[in-house]
C-alpha positions as CSV (number, residue, x, y, z in Angstrom):
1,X,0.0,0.0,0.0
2,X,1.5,3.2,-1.0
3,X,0.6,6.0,1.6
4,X,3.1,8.5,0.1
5,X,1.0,10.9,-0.3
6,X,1.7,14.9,-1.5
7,X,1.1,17.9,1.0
8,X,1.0,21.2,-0.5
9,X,0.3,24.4,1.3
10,X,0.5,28.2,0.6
11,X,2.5,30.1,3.1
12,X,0.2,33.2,1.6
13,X,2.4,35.0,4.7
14,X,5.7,35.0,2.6
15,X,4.5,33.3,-0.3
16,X,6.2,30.0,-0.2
17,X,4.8,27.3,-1.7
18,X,5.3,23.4,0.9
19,X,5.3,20.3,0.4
20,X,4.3,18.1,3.6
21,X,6.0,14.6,3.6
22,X,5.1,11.6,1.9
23,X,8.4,9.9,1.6
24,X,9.1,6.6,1.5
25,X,10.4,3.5,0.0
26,X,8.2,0.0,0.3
27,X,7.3,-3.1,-1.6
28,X,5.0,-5.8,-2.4
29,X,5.0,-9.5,-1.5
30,X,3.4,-10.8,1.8
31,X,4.9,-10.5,4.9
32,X,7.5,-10.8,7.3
33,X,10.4,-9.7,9.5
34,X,13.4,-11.2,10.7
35,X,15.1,-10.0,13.5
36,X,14.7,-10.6,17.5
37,X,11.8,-9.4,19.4
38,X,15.0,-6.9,21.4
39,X,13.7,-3.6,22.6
40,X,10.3,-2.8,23.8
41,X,8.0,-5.7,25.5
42,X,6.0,-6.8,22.6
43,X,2.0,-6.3,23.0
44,X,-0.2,-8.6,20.5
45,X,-2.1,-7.0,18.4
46,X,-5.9,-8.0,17.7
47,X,-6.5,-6.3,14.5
48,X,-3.5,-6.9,11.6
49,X,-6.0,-5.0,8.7
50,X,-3.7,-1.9,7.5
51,X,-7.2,0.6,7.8
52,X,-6.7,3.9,10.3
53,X,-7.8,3.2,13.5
54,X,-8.8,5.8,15.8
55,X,-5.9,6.8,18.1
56,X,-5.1,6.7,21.7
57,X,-5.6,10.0,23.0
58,X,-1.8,11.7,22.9
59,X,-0.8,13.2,26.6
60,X,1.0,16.6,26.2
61,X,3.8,16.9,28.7
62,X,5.1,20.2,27.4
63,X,5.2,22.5,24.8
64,X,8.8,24.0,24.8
65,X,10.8,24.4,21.8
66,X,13.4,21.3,21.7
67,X,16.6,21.2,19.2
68,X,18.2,18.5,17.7
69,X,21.5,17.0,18.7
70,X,24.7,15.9,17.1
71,X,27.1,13.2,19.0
72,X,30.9,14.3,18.9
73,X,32.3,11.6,17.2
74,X,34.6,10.4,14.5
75,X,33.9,9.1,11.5
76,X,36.4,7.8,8.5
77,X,37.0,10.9,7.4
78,X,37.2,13.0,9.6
79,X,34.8,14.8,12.8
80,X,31.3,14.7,12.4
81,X,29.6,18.0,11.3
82,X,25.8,18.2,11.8
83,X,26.3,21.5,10.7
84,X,27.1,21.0,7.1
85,X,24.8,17.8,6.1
86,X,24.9,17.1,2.2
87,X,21.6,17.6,1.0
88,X,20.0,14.4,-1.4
89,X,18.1,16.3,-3.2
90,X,16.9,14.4,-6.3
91,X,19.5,12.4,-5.5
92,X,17.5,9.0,-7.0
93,X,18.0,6.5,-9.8
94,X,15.0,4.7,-11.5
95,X,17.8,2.4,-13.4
96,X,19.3,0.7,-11.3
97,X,21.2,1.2,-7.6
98,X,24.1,3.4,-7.5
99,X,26.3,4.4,-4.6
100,X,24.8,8.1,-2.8
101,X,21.9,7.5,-4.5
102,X,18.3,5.9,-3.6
103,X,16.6,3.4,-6.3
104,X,13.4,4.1,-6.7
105,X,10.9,1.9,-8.6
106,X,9.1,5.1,-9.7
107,X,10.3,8.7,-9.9
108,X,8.6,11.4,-7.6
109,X,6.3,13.9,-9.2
110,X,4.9,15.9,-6.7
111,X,5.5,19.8,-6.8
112,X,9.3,21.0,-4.8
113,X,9.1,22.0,-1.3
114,X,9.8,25.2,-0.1
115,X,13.8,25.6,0.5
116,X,14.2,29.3,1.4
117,X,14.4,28.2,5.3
118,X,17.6,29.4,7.3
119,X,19.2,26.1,8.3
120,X,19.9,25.2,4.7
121,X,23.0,26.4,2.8
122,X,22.2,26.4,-0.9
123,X,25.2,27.7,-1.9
124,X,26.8,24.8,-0.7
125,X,24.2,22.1,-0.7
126,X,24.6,21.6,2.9
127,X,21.9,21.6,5.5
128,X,22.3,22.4,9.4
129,X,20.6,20.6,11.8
130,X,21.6,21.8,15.0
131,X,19.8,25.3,13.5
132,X,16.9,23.7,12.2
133,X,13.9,24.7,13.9
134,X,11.7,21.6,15.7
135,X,8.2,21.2,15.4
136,X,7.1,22.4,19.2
137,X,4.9,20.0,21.7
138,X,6.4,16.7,23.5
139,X,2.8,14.0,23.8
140,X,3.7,10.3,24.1
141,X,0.9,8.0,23.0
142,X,0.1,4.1,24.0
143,X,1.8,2.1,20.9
144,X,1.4,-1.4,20.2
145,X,4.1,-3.7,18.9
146,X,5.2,-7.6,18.5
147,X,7.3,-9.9,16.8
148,X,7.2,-13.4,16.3
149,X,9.3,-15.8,15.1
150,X,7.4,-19.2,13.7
151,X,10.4,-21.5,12.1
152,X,11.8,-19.3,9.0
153,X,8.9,-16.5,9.1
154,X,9.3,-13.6,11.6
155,X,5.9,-11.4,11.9
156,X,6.0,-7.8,13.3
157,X,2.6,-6.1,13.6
158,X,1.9,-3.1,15.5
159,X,-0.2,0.4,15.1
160,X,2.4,2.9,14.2
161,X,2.7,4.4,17.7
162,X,5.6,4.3,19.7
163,X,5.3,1.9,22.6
164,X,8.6,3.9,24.5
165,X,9.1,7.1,25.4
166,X,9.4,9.4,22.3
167,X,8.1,13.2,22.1
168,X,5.7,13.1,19.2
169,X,5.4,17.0,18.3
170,X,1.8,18.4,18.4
171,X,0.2,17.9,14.8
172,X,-1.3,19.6,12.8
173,X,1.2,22.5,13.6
174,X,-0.3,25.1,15.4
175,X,0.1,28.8,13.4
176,X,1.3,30.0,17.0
177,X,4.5,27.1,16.3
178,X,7.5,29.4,14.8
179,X,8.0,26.0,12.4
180,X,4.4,27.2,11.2
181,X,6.5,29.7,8.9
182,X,8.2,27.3,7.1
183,X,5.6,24.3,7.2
184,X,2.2,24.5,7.5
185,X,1.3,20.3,7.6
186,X,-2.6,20.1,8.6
187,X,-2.1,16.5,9.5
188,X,-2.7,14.6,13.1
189,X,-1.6,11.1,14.2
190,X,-3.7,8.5,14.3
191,X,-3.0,4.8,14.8
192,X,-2.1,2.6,11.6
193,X,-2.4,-0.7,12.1
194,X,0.3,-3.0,10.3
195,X,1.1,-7.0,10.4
196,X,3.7,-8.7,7.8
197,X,6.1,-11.2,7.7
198,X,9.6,-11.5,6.1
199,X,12.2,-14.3,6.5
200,X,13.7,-14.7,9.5
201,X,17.0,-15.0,8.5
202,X,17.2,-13.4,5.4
203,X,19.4,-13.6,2.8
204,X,21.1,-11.4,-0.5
205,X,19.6,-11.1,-3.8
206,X,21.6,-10.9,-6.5
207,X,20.4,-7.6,-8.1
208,X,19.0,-5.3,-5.2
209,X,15.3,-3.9,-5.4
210,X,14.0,-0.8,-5.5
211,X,11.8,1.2,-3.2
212,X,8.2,2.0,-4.2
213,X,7.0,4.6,-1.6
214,X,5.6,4.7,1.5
215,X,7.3,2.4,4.0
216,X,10.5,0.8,3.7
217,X,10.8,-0.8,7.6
218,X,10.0,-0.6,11.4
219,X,11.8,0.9,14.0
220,X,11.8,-1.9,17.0
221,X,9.3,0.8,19.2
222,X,6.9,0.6,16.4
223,X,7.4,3.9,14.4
224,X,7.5,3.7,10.7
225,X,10.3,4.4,8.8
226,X,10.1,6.1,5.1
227,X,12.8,6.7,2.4
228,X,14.9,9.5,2.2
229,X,12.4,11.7,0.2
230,X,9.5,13.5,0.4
231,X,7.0,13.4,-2.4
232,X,9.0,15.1,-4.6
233,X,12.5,13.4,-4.5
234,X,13.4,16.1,-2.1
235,X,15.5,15.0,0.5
236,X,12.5,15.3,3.7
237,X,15.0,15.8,6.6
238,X,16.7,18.9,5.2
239,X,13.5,20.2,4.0
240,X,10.6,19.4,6.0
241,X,9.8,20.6,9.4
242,X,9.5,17.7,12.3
243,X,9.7,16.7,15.7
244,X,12.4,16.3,18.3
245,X,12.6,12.4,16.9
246,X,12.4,13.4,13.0
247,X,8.6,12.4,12.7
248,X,5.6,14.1,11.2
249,X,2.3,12.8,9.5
250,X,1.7,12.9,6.0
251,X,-1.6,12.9,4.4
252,X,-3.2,9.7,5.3
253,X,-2.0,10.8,9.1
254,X,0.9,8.2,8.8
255,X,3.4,9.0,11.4
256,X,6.7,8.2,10.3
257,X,10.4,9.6,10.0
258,X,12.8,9.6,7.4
259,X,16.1,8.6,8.7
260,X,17.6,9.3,12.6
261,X,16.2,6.1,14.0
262,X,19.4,6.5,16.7
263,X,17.9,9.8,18.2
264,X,14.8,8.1,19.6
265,X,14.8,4.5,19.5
266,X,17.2,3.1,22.8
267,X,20.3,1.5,22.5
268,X,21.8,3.4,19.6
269,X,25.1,3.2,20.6
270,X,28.4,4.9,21.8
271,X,31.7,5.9,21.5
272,X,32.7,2.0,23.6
273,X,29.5,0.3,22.1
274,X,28.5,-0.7,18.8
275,X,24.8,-0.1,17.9
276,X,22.2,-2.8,18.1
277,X,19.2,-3.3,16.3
278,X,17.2,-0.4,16.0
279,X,14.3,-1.6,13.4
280,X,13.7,-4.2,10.7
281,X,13.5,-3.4,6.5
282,X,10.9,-4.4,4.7
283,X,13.0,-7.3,3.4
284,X,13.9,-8.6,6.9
285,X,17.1,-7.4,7.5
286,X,18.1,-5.5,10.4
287,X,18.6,-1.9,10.7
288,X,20.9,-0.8,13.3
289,X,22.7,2.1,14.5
290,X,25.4,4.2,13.4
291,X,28.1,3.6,16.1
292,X,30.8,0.7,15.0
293,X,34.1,0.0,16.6
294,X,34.3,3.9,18.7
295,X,33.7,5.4,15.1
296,X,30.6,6.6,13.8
297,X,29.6,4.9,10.1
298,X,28.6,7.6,7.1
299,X,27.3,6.6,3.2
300,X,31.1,6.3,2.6
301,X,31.7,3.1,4.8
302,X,28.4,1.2,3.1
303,X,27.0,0.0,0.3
304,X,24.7,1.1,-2.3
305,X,21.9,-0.5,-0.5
306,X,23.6,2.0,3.1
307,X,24.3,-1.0,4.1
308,X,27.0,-3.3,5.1
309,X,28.3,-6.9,6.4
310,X,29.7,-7.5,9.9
311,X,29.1,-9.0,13.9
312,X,25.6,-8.2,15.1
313,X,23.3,-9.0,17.4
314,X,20.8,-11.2,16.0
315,X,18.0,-13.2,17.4
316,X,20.4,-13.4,20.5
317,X,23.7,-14.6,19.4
318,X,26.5,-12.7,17.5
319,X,26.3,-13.4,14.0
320,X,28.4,-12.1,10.9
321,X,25.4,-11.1,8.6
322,X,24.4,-8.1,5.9
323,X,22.5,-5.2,7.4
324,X,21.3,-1.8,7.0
325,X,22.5,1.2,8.9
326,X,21.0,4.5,10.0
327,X,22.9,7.5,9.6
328,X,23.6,11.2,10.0
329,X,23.7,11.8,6.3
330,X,22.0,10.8,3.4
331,X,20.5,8.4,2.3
332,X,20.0,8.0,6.2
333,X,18.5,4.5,5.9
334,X,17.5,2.3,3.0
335,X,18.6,3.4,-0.8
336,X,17.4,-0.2,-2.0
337,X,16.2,-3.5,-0.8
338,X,19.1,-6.2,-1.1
339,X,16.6,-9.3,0.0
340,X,13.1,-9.7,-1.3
341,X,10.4,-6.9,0.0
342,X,7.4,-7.4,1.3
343,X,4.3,-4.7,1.9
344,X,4.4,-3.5,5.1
């Protein structure tokens, strides 16, 4: 099911023209995760059908402004600068994969977003995000999430609300929000309800897959996770306004993030620990954290899938095995499937 859906709004205050997100990279097939039920206690869900649900009512704790963070660490080349991110921008392939960019089954049509906002350096197709402003409000919702393993299936199902502590900004955004400037998305948060299966132990096709909108994985609290994009093959975390975990809705009130699974999702890792699993692919492979041997992993270090082969944690036991990897620059996730998809 494709929920990539466009957002367009007229900032009629300075005339800018938005595009609320809509990301995403997913797949067809029936499914399936592999992976180990780590993180969260898991609690069984009743209703697999993908259909909105209503949602639990969110509980505001506060409303301050919050700003995102940027771990000093070292990467292969050098320091880590949050300040000057590259920017993806139509950075996508319909052809085939390629390394820095994301294959996508089907090119993005959907009018630009608005790129005249402060924390991006055109210039230098750069992006700040310890300047970019955050979507204000801190509620936590109820989530529901499970995996189970059956033999060589693994079956996640949940309803798209975290089930740990995460600060879902207050949606839609409130014209009082300074974010309301810059991004006007009318959309709220309301339970999806997902259920699919992938391999257990997956394994390497031969010619990687694409990604085909909406989404591409699972983090392990129960959060979607979408492609790098927004609907218009513009990279969504340098261009469109979230909250303190990189989340917003898009227009079917999917909440979701692009990328950043380590800010939010626990266990992300350290300078003297390597990350653990932070969410599962569509495919069944494991995404994890950025964090490897004291150094933190970039697009340069992986594969044109952003993703890489080496010991994890997996299904309890340390295990040399292909996985993805979230990072603090584009593609941030996913940039194609290298096992067989299914439809999340």
């Amino acid at each position: 099911m494709n929920r990539r859906q466009p957002l367009l709004a007229a900032c009629a205050a300075i005339a800018l023209t938005l595009a609320a997100c809509g990301g995403g990279g997913g797949s067809s097939g029936s499914g399936s995760i592999p992976g180990t039920s780590a993180g969260p206690t898991a609690t069984p869900i009743t209703s697999p059908s993908a259909t909105p649900t209503t949602s639990p009512a969110a509980t505001p704790i506060t409303s301050v402004s919050a700003s995102y963070t940027c771990p000093s660490a070292t990467t292969s080349s050098g320091a880590l600068d949050c300040t000057k991110l590259p920017i993806g921008d139509l950075r996508y392939s319909t052809s085939g994969p390629s390394q820095g960019e994301v294959y996508l089954c089907h090119a993005p049509t959907a009018t630009p977003p608005n790129e005249n906002v402060p924390w991006i350096d055109q210039t230098n197709s750069t992006w700040n995000m310890l300047a970019k402003l955050v979507v204000q409000g801190t509620n936590t919702f109820t989530g529901q999430f499970s995996v189970t393993v059956n033999g060589a299936s693994r079956t996640i199902a949940g309803d798209d609300l975290p089930t740990t502590y995460w600060p879902v900004g207050t949606y839609p955004i409130s014209t009082s929000d300074p974010v309301y400037q810059y991004d006007r998305n009318p959309n709220s948060v309301i339970a999806q309800n997902f259920n699919f299966t992938v391999p257990s132990d997956p394994t390497e096709n031969a010619t990687p897959g694409c990604l085909s909108g909406g989404p591409i994985g699972v983090t392990i609290t129960g959060v979607e996770v979408y492609d790098a994009f927004d609907a218009a093959g513009y990279d969504a975390n340098a261009n469109e306004v979230q909250d303190d975990c990189h989340g917003h809705p898009d227009g079917s009130d999917t909440y979701h993030i692009h990328g950043f699974l380590q800010d939010c999702v626990p266990d992300a890792g350290s300078p003297t620990q390597n990350s653990s699993l932070l969410g599962y692919a569509a495919d069944g492979f494991g995404i994890y954290g950025p964090w490897y041997d004291g150094k933190v992993l970039t697009s340069a270090d992986l594969d044109e899938c952003h993703g890489t082969t080496s010991p994890v944690m997996w299904d309890g036991k340390l295990v040399t095995m292909y996985h993805y990897v979230s990072t603090y620059d584009f593609p941030y996730t996913l940039a194609c499937y290298r096992g067989t998809a299914t439809r999340i």
